[in-house]
GUKOLLO-875288 format. One line per 8 residues: their letters; for each residue z, x, y of N, C-alpha, C. Coordinates in pm, 1 decimal, m for minus. Layout:
# residues N
A = Z X Y Z X Y Z X Y ~ ...
# end
This chain:
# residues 126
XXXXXXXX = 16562.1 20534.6 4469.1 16537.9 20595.6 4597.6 16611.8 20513.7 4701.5 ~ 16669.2 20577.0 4807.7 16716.8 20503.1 4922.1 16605.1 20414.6 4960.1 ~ 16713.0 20270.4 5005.7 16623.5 20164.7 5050.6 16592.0 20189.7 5211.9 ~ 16581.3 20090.5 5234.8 16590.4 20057.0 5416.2 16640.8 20175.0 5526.7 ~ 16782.9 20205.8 5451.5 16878.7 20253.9 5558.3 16875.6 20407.1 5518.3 ~ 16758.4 20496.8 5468.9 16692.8 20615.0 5431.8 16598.3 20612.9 5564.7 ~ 16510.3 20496.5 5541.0 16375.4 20525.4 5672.7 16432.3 20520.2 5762.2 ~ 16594.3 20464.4 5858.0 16582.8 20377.5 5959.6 16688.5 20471.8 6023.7
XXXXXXXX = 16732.0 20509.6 5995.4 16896.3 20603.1 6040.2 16856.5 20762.5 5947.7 ~ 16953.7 20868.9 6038.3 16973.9 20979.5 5980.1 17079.8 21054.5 5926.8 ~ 17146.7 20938.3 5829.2 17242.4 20932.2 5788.2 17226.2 20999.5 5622.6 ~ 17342.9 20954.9 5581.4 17327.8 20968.8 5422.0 17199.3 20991.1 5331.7 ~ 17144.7 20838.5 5319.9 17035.1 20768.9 5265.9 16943.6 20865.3 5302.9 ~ 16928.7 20891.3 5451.9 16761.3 20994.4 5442.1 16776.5 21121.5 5376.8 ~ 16923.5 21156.6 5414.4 16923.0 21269.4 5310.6 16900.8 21304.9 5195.5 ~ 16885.4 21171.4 5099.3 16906.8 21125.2 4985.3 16736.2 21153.9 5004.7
XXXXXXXX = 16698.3 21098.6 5018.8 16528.1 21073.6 5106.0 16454.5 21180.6 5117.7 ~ 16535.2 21259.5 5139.3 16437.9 21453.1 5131.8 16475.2 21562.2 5102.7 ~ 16550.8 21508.6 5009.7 16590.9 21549.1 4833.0 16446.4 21510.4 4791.9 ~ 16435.3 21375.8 4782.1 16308.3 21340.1 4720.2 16144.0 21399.5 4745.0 ~ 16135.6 21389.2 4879.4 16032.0 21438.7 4971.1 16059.3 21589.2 4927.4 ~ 16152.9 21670.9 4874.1 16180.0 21857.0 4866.2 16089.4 21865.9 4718.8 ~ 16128.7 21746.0 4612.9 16067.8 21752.4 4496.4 16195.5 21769.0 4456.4 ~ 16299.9 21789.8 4465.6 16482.1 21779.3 4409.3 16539.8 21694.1 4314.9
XXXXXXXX = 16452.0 21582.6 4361.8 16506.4 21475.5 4267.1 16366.5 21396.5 4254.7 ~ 16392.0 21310.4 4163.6 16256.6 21200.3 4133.5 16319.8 21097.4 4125.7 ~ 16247.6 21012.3 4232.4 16313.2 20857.2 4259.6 16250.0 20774.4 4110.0 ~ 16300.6 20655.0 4095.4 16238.0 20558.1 4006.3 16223.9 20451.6 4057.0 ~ 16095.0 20339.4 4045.0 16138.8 20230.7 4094.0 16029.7 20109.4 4057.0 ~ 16078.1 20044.2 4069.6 15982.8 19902.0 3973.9 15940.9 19833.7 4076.5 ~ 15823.2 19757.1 4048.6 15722.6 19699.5 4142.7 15819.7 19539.5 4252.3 ~ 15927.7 19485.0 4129.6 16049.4 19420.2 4175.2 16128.4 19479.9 4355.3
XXXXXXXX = 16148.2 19611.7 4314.2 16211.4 19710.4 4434.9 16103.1 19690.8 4556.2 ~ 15984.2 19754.4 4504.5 15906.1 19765.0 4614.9 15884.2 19635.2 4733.8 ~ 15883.7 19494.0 4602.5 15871.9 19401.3 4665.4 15967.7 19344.0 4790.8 ~ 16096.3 19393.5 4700.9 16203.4 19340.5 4828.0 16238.6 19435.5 4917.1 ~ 16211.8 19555.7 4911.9 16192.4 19628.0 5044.4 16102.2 19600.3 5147.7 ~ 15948.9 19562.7 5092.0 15852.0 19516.9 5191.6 15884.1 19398.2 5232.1 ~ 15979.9 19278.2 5259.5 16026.3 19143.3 5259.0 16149.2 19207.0 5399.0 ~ 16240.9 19306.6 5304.1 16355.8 19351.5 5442.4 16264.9 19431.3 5532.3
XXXXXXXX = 16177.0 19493.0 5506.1 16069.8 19560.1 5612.7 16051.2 19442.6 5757.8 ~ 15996.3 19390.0 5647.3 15909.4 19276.6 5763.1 16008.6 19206.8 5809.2 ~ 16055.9 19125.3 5764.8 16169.6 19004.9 5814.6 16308.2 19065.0 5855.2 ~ 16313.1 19182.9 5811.6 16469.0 19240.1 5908.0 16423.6 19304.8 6048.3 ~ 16351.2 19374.2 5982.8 16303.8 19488.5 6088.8 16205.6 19503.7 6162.9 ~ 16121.4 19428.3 6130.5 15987.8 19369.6 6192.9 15893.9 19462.2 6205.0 ~ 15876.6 19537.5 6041.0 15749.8 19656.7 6047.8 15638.7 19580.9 6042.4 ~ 15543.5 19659.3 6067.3 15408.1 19578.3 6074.3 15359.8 19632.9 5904.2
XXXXXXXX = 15282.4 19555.1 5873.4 15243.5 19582.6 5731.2 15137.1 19697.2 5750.2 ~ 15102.3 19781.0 5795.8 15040.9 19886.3 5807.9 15156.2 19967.4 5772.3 ~ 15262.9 19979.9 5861.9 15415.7 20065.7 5848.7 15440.3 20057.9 5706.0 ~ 15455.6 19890.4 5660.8 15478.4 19849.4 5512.8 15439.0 19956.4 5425.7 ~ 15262.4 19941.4 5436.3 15187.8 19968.1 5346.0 15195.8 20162.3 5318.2 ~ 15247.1 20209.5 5447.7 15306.7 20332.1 5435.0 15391.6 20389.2 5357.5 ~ 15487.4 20317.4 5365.7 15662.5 20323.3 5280.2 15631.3 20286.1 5161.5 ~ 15546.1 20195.0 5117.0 15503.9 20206.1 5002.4 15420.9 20297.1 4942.0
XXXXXXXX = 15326.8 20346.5 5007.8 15225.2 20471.7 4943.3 15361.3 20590.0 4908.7 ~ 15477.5 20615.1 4998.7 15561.9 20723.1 5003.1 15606.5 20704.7 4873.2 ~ 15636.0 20585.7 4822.6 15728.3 20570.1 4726.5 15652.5 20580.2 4597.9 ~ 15564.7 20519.5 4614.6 15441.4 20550.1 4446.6 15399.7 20702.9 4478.2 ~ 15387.7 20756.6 4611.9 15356.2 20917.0 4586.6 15507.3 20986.5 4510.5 ~ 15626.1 20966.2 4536.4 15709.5 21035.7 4545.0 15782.5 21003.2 4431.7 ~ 15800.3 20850.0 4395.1 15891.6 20804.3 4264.7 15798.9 20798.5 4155.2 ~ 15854.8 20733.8 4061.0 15766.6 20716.1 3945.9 15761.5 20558.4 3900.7
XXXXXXXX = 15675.7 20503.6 3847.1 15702.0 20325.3 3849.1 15731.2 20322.3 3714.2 ~ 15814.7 20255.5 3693.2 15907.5 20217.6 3575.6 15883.5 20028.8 3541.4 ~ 15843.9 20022.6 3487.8 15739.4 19877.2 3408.0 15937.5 19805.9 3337.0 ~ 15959.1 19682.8 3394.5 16077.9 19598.1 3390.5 16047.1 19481.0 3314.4 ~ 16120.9 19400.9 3258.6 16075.5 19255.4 3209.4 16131.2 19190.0 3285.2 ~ 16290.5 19233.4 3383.4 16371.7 19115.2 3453.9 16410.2 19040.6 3383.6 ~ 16446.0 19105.6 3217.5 16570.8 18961.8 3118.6 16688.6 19021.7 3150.2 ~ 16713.0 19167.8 3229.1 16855.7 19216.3 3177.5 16948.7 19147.6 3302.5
XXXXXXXX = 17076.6 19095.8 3254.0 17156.8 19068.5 3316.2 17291.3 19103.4 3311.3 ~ 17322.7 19161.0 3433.7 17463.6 19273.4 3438.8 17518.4 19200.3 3542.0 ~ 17461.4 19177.0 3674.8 17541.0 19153.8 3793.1 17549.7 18992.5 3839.5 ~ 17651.3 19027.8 3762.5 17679.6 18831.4 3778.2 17723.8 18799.7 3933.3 ~ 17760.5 18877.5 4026.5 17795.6 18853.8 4163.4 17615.8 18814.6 4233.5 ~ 17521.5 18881.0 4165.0 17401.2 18891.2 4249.1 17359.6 18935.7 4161.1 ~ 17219.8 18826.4 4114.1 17153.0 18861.9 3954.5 17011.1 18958.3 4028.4 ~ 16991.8 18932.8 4120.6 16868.4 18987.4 4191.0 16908.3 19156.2 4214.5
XXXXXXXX = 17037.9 19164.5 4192.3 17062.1 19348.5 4173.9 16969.8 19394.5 4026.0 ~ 17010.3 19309.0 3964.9 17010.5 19352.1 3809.2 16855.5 19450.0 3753.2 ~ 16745.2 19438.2 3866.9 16607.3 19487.6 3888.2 16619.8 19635.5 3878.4 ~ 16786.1 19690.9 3973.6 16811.6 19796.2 4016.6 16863.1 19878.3 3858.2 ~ 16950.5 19812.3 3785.0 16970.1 19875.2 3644.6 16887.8 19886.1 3569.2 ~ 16828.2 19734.7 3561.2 16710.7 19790.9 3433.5 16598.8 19903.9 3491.7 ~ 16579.0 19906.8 3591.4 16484.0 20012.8 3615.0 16567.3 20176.7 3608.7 ~ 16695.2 20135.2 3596.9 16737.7 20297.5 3601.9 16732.8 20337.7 3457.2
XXXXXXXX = 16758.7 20197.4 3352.0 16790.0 20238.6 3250.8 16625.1 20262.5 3160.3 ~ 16542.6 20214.0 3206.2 16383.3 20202.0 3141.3 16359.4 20327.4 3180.0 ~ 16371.3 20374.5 3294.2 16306.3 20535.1 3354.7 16419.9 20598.8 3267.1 ~ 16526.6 20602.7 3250.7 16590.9 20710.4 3181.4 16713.8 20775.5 3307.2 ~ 16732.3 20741.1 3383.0 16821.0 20734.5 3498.9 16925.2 20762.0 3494.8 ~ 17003.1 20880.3 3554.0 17163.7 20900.6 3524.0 17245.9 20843.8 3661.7 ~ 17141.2 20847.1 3771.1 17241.9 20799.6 3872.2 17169.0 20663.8 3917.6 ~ 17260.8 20576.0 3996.7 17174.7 20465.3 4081.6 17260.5 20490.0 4195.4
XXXXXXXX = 17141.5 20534.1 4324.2 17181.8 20580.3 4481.3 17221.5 20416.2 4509.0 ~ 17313.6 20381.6 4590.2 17279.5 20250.2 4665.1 17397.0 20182.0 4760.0 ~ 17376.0 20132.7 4817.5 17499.3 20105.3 4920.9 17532.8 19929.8 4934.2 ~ 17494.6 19904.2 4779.8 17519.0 19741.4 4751.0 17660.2 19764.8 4720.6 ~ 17745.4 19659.9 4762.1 17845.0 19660.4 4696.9 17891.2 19606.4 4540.8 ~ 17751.0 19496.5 4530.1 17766.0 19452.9 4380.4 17749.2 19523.3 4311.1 ~ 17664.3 19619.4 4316.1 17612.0 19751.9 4227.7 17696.0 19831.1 4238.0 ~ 17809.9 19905.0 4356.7 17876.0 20000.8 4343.8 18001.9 19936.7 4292.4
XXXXXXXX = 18045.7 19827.8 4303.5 18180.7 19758.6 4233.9 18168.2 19812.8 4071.1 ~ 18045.2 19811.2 3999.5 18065.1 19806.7 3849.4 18042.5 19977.5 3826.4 ~ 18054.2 20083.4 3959.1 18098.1 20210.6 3936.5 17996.4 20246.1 3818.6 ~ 17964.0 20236.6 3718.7 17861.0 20258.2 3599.2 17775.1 20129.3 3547.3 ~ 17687.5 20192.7 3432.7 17626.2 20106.0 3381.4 17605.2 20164.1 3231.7 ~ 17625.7 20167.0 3155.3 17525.5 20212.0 3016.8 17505.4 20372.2 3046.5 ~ 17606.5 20432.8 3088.7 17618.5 20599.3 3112.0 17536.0 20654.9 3242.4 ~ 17497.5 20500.3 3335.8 17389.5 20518.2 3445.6 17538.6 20535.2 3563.3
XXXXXXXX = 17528.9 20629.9 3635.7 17658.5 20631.9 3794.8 17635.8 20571.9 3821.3 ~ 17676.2 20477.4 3924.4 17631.3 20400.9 4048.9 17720.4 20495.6 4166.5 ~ 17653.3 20558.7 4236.7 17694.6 20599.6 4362.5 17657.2 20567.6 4516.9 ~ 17723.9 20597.0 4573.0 17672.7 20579.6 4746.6 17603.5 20684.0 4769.2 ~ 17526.9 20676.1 4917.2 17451.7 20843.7 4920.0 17542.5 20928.8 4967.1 ~ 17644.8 20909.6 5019.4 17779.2 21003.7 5043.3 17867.1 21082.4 4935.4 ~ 17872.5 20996.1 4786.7 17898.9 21019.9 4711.6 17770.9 21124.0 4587.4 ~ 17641.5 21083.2 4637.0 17570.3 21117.7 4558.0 17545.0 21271.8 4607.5
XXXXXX = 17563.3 21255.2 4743.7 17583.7 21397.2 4797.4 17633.9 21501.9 4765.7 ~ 17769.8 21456.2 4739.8 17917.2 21541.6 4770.7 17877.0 21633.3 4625.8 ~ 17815.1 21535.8 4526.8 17817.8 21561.4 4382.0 17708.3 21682.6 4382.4 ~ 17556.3 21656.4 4469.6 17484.4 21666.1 4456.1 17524.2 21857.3 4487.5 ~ 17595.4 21906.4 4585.8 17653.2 22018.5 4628.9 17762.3 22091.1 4567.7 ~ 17797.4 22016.3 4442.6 17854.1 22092.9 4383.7 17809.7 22150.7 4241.3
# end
């Protein structure tokens, strides 16, 4: 599911965002994700943990939680991505939305896309 830049702008990402909210797509995401979104919540953006505790109910209503061990290692630029594959690949995942560049540099994973939400779009309409 779009991170941060889904809730915050009405760009790409939210679009990506209600796809999800339509029932279009089904986000995936591991308790790892949730954590470091509620961390850029607070300390980037300065939600109050009520807001937090919101964006999180959205995401356990809307995605599905996908149970990780955190041994797999792919992204040697930034091992703390690597949360983002194994959870695509444990849920069964054909795309990973995301606007990391470590994650979109390796373009795939194990038959998983890595796309932008611009890209996930373009696809998504045709």
């Amino acid at each position: 599911m779009c991170g941060s830049s889904g809730l915050l702008w009405l760009g790409n990402p939210y679009r990506c965002l209600r796809l999800a909210y339509a029932g279009l797509v089904k986000p995936l995401y591991c308790q790892a994700m949730l954590a470091e979104l509620a961390i850029k919540l607070r300390e980037t953006f300065h939600f109050s943990e009520s807001r937090i505790e919101a964006v999180a109910y959205d995401f356990r209503r809307l995605g599905e939680l996908v149970e990780v061990t955190g041994n797999l290692r792919v992204v040697t630029a930034d091992s703390d991505d690597d949360k983002f594959i194994e959870c695509a690949i444990s849920g069964g995942a054909t795309v990973i939305i995301s606007s990391d560049h470590h994650l979109l540099d390796l373009g795939s994973y194990g038959g998983i896309r890595i796309l932008n939400a611009g890209q996930f779009l373009a696809d998504w309409k045709t």
